[in-house]
C-alpha positions as CSV (number, residue, x, y, z in Angstrom):
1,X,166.8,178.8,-101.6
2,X,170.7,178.2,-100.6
3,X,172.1,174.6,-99.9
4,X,174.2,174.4,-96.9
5,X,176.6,172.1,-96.3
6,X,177.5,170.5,-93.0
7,X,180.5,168.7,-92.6
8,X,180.1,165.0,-90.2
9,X,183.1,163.3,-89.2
10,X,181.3,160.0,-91.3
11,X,180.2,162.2,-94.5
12,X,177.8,165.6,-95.3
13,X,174.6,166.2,-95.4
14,X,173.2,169.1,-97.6
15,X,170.7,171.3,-96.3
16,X,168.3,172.4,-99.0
17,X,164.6,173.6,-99.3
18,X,162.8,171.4,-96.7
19,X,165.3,167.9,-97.7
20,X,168.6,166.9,-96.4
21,X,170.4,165.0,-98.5
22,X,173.2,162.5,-96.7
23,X,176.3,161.4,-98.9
24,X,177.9,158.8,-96.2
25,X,181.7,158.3,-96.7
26,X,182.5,155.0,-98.0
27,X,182.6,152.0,-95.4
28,X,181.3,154.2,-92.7
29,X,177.9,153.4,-90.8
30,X,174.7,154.9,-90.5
31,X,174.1,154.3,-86.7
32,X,171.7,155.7,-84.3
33,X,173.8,158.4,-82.7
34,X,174.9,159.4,-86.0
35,X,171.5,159.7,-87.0
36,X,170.4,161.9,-84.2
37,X,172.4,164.8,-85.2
38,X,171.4,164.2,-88.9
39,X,167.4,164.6,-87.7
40,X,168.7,167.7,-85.5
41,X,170.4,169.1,-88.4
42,X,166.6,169.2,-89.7
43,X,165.4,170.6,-86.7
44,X,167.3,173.5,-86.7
45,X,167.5,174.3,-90.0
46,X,164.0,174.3,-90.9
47,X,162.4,175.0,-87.3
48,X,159.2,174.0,-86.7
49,X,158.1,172.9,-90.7
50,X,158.4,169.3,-91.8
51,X,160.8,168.1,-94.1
52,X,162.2,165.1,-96.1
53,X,165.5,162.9,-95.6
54,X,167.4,161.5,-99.0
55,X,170.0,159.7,-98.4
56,X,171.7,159.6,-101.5
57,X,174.5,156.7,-101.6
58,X,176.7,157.4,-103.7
59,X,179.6,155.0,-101.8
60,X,179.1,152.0,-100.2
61,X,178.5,151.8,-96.5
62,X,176.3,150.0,-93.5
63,X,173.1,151.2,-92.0
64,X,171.8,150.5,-88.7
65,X,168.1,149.3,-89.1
66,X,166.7,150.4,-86.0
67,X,167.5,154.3,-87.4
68,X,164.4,154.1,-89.1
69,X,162.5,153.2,-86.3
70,X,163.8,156.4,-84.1
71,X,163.3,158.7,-88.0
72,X,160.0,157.0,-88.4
73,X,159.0,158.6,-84.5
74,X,160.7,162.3,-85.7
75,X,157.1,164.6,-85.7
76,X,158.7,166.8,-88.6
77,X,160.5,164.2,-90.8
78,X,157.5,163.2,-93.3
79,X,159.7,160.9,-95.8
80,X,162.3,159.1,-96.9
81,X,163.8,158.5,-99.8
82,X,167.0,156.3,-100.9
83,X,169.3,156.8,-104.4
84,X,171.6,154.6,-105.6
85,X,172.4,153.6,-109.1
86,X,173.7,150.0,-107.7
87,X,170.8,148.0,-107.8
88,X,172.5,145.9,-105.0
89,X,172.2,148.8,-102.9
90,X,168.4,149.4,-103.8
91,X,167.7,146.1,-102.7
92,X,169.4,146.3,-99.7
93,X,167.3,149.4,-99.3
94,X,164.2,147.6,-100.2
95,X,164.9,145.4,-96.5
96,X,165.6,148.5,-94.7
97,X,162.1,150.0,-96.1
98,X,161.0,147.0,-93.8
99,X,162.0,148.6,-90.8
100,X,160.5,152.2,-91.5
101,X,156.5,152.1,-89.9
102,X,154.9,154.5,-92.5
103,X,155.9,152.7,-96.1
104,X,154.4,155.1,-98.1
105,X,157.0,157.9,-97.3
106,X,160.3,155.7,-97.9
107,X,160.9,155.3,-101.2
108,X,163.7,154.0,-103.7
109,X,165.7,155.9,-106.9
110,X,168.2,155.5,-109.3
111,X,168.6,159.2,-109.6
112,X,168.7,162.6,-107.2
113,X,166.5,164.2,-109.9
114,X,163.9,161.6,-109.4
115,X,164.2,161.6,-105.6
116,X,164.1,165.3,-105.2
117,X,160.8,165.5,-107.4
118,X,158.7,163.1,-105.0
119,X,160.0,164.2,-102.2
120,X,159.0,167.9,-102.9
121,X,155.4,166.4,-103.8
122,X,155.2,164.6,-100.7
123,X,156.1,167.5,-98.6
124,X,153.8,170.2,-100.6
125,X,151.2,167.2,-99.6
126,X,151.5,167.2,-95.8
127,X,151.5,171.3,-96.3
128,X,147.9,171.2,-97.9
129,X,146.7,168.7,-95.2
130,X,148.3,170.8,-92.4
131,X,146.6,174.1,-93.7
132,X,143.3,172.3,-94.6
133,X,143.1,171.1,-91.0
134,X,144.9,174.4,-89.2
């Protein structure tokens, strides 16, 4: 599978096999709009299958909280998962966590490699339980 990149006025986001990964530019923020076309980026990439958001912060920068809200209602976004190697930032990430509605799909890493493993699990997951009940 290619990774496409796509090019945001406030960072990228890589389009890979069912997960976009988000690298936000440093001191930007994560707001609602900004996340909209982030979740259409997933839409039209990867049609009507579900698929998995890491948002992999590299650089420092603010989120909005009430994005998770509007990515927790996104049919075909199934989970979430944040990197950092700053444990500053994974606690900060812990509090957003708050505002997500399913917990069990938002989850926290000090690495890409680790990130991209459970994600991949947790989307072959919702595939089985799609084609067990289709």
């Amino acid at each position: 599978m290619m990774t496409t990149k796509v090019e945001l006025n406030c960072g990228v986001v890589w389009v890979h096999d069912r997960i976009l990964i988000n690298e936000m530019n440093e001191g930007a923020l994560l707001d609602v709009e900004t996340n909209r076309k982030i979740l259409q980026i997933g839409t039209d990439s990867f049609g009507g299958n579900f698929f998995g958001y890491i948002s992999h912060r590299i650089h420092s920068y603010a989120v909005n909280p009430m994005v998770y809200r509007e990515s927790a209602e996104h049919p075909q976004l199934k989970a979430i998962a944040v990197v950092s190697e700053n444990a500053l930032t994974r606690q900060t990430a812990r509090v957003e966590r708050q505002f997500y509605t399913d917990k069990n799909s938002f989850e926290i890493f000090s690495t890409l490699e680790e990130a991209e493993a459970w994600m991949t699990e947790q989307l072959n997951t919702y595939s089985k339980e799609k084609s067990l009940k289709g």
